[in-house]
C-alpha positions as CSV (number, residue, x, y, z in Angstrom):
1,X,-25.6,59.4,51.9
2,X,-22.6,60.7,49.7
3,X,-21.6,58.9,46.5
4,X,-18.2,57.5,46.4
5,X,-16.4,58.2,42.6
6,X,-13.9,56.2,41.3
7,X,-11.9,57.6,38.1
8,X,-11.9,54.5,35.6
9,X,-9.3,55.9,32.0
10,X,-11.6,59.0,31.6
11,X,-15.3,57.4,32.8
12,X,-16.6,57.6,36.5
13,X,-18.6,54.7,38.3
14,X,-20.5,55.3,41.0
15,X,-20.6,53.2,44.3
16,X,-24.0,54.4,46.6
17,X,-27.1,53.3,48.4
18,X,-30.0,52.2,45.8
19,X,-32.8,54.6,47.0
20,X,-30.4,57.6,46.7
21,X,-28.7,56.6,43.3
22,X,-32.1,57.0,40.9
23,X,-30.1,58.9,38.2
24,X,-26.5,58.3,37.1
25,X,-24.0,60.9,37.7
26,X,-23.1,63.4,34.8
27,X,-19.6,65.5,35.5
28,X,-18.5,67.5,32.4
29,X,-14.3,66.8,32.5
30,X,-11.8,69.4,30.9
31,X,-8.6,68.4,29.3
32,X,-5.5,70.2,30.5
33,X,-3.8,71.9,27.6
34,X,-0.4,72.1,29.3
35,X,0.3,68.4,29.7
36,X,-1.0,67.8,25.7
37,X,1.0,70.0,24.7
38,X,3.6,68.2,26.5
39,X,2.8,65.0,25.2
40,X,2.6,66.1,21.4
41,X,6.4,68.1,22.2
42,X,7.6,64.5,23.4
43,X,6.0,62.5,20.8
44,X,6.6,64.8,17.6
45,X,10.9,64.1,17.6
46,X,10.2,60.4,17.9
47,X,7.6,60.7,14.4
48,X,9.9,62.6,13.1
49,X,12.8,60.1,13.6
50,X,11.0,57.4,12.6
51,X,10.0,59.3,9.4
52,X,14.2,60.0,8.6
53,X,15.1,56.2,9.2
54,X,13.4,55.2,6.2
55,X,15.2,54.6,3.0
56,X,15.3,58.3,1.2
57,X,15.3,58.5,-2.9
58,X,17.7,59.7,-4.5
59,X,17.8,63.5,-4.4
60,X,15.4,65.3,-7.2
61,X,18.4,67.9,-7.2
62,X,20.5,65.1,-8.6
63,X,20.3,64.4,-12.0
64,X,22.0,61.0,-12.5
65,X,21.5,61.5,-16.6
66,X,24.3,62.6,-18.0
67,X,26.7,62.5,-14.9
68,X,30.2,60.6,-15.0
69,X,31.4,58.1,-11.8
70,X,35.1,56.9,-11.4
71,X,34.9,53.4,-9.3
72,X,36.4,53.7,-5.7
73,X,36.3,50.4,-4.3
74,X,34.2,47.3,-4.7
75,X,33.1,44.5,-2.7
76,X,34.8,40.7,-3.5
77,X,34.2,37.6,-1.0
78,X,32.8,39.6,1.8
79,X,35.9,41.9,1.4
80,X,36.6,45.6,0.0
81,X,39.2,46.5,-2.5
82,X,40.2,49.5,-4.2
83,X,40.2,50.2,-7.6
84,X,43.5,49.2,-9.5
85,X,45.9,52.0,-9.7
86,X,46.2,53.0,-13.1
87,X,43.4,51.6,-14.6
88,X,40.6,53.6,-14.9
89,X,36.5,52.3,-14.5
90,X,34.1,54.8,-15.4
91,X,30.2,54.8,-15.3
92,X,28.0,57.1,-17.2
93,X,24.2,57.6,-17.2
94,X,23.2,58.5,-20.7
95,X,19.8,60.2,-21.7
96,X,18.8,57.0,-23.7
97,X,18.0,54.7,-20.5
98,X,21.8,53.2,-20.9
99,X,25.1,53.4,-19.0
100,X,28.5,53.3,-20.7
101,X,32.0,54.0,-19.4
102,X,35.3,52.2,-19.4
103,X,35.6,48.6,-17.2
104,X,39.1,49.4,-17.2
105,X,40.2,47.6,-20.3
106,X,37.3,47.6,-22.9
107,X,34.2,50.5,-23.1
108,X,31.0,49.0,-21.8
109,X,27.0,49.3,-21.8
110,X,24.1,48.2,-20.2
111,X,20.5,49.0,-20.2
112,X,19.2,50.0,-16.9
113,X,15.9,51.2,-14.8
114,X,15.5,53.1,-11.4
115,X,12.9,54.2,-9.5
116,X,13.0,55.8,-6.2
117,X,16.0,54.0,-4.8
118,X,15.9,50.5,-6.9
119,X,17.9,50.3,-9.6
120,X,18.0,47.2,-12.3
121,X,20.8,46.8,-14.6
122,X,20.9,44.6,-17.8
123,X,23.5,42.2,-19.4
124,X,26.5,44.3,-20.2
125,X,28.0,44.4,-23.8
126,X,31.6,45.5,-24.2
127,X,34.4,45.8,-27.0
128,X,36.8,42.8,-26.9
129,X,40.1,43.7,-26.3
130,X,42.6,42.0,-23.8
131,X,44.7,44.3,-21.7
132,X,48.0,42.6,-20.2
133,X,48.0,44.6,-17.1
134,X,48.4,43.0,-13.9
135,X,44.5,42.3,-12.4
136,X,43.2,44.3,-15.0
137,X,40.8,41.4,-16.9
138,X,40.2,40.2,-13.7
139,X,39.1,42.9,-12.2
140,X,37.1,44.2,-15.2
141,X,35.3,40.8,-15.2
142,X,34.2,41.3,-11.8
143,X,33.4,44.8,-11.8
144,X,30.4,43.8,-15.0
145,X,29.3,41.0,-12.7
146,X,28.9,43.2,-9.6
147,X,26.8,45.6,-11.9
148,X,24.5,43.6,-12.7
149,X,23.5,42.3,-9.3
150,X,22.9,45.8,-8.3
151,X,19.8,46.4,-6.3
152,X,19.3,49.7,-4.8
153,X,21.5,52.6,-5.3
154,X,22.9,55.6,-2.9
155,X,23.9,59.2,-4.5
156,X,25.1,62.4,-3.2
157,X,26.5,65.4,-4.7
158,X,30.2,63.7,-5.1
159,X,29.4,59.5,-4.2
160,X,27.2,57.1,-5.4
161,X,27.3,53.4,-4.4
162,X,25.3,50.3,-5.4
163,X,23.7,47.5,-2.8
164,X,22.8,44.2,-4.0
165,X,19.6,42.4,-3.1
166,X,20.6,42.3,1.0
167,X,21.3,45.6,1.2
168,X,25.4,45.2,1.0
169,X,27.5,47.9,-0.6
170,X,29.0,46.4,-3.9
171,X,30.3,49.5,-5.5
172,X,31.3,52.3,-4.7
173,X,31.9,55.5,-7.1
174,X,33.2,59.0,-6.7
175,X,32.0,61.8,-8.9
176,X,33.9,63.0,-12.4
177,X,34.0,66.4,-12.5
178,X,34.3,67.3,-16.2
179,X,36.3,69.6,-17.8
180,X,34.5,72.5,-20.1
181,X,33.1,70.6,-23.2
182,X,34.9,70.9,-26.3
183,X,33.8,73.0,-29.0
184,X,32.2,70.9,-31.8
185,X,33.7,73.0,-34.4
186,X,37.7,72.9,-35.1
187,X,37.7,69.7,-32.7
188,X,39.9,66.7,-33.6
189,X,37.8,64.2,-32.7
190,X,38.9,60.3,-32.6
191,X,36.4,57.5,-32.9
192,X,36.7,54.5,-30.1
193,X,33.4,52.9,-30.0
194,X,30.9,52.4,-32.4
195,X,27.4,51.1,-31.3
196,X,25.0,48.4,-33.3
197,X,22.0,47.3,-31.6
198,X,23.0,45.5,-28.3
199,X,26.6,45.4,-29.8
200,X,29.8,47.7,-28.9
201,X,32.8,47.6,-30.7
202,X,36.2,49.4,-30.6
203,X,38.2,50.5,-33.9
204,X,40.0,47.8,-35.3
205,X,43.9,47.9,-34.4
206,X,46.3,49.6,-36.3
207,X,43.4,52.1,-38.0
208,X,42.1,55.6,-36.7
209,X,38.8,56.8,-37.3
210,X,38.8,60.9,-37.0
211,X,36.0,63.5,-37.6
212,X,36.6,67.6,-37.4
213,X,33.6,69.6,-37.9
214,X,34.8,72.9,-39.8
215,X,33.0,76.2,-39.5
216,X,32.2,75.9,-43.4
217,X,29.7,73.7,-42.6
218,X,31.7,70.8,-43.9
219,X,32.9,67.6,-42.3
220,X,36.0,65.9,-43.2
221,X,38.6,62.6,-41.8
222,X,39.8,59.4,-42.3
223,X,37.0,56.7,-42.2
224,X,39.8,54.0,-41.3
225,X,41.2,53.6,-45.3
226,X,39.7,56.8,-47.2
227,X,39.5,60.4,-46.4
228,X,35.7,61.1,-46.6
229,X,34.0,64.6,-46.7
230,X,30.2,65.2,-46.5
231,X,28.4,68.1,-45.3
232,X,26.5,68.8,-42.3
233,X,23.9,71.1,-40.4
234,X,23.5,72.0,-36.5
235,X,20.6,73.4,-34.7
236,X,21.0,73.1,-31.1
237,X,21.8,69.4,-29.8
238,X,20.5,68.2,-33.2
239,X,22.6,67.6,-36.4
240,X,22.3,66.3,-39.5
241,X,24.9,64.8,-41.9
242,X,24.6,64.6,-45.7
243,X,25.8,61.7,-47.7
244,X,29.4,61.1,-47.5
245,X,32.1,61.0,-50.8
246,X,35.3,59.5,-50.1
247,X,38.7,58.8,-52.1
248,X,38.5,55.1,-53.6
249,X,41.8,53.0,-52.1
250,X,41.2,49.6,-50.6
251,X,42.5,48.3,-47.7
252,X,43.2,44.3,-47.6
253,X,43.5,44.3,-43.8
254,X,40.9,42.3,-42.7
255,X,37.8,43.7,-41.6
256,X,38.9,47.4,-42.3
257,X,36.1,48.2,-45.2
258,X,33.6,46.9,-43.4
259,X,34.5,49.2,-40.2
260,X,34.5,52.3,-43.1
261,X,31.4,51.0,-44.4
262,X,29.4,50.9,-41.2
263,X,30.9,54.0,-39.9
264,X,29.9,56.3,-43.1
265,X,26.4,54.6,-42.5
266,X,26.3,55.6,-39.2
267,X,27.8,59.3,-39.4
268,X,24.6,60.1,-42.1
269,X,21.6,58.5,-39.3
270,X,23.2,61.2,-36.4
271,X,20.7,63.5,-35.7
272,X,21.7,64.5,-32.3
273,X,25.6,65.1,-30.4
274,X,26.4,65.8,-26.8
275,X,30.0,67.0,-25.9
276,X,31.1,66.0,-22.2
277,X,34.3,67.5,-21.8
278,X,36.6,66.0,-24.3
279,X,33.7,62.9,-25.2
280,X,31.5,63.5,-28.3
281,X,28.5,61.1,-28.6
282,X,26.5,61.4,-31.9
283,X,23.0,59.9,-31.6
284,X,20.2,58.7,-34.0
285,X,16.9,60.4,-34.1
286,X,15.9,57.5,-31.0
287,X,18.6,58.8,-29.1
288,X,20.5,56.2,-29.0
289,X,24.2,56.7,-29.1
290,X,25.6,55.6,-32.4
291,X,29.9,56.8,-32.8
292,X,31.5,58.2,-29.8
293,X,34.8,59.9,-30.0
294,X,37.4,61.6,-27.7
295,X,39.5,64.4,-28.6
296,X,42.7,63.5,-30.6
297,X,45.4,64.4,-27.9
């Protein structure tokens, strides 16, 4: 009596008469190749797309240390706006774990930390001025309180934005493309910010704080009251600045000889600079930014 077979997912029971059925049936089964290969063609573009929907890092090529950002737009109430006209807010990432730029009215920093795509910005610090510019506190204000509730961040080759904690665009930033960096020799260079600690401050109003680093090996400018002169060695990105002399007036406006004071003391800790286009930064042996000056215009 013949056995009837029915195929059961890749396993074959057997439906016969007792006396004939003694053993059960072994059937060796080959695979087709053609529909596997099939299969794996269909299935492979769907891995793959799941694979590219994931969040991607931000590109090894990109070096966020040491670039520059101009803010686009930002995100206020649920709505976007532009960046005033006119007022410019910068972001830099320094080589010291901080960024700095301009909030549009005073100069700015902030500690921050990123890995892959999450990002973590401190309390920001800033010089104190007021600007009188329509929106131009305002919009300062906000901009600082928006960084810090950064969460992830985007970059490309020319755009870099910021998401909060949901995932929402806060900021938006388009790439600075500096010009060719000054020459640290023959430079007049300006002082605007000088760091202490968590602290930022601008040069007081109505004094200017200049440096130019002659090819003598000497330095020389106006520490805000007194012309100073010291001397000074560079080997690469480091420097070194010898004790400062300096004329002997005094200045009664208030708060002037204390700014000369701590700016001499910092000029002899730099013991590294970075020029970015017309920005020199001098540094302590930590790296972390001390006097930063633009070129005198």
């Amino acid at each position: 009596m013949g056995a009837n077979f029915v195929e059961v997912k890749g396993f074959f029971n057997t439906s016969c008469t007792p006396p004939v059925c003694m053993e059960p049936v072994k059937k060796t089964r080959k695979t087709p190749i053609i529909p596997v290969l099939v299969g794996l063609m269909i299935l492979i573009p769907f891995l793959v797309a799941a694979g590219c929907t994931e969040k991607q890092p931000v590109p090894s090529d990109l070096r966020l240390n040491g670039t520059r950002w101009a803010l686009a737009d930002y995100v206020f109430e649920g709505t976007s706006r532009q960046a005033l006209n006119g007022s410019t807010v910068t972001l830099e990432f320094s080589d010291d774990g901080r960024i700095t730029g301009s909030a549009g009215c005073n100069h700015y920093f902030a500690g921050y930390g990123i890995k892959g795509t999450a990002i973590t910005i401190g309390q920001a610090g800033s010089t104190e001025m007021y600007c009188a510019a329509a929106g131009v506190m305002d919009q300062e204000s906000l901009y600082l309180a928006l960084l810090q509730k950064a969460a992830s961040v985007t970059a490309g080759n020319d755009r870099l934005s910021f998401a909060d904690a949901k995932g929402t665009a806060i900021l938006s930033f388009t790439r600075i493309i500096p010009p060719a960096p000054e020459p640290l020799v023959g430079t007049n260079w300006t002082l605007d910010s000088v760091y202490s600690g968590d602290a930022v401050s601008s040069v007081i109003a109505g004094t200017t704080i200049t440096t130019v680093f002659g090819g003598d090996g000497s330095v020389t400018g106006s520490a805000g009251c007194n012309q100073y002169f010291a001397s000074y060695n560079v080997t690469g990105p480091s420097i070194s600045i010898g004790p400062a002399g300096s004329t002997k007036m005094y200045c009664t406006s208030p708060g002037v000889m204390q700014q000369e004071s701590t700016y001499l003391a910092s000029l002899s800790r730099a013991a590294a600079f970075t020029i970015t286009g017309n920005r020199l930064n001098l540094a302590d042996a930590n790296g972390t930014t001390l006097l930063s000056f633009t070129k005198a215009s």
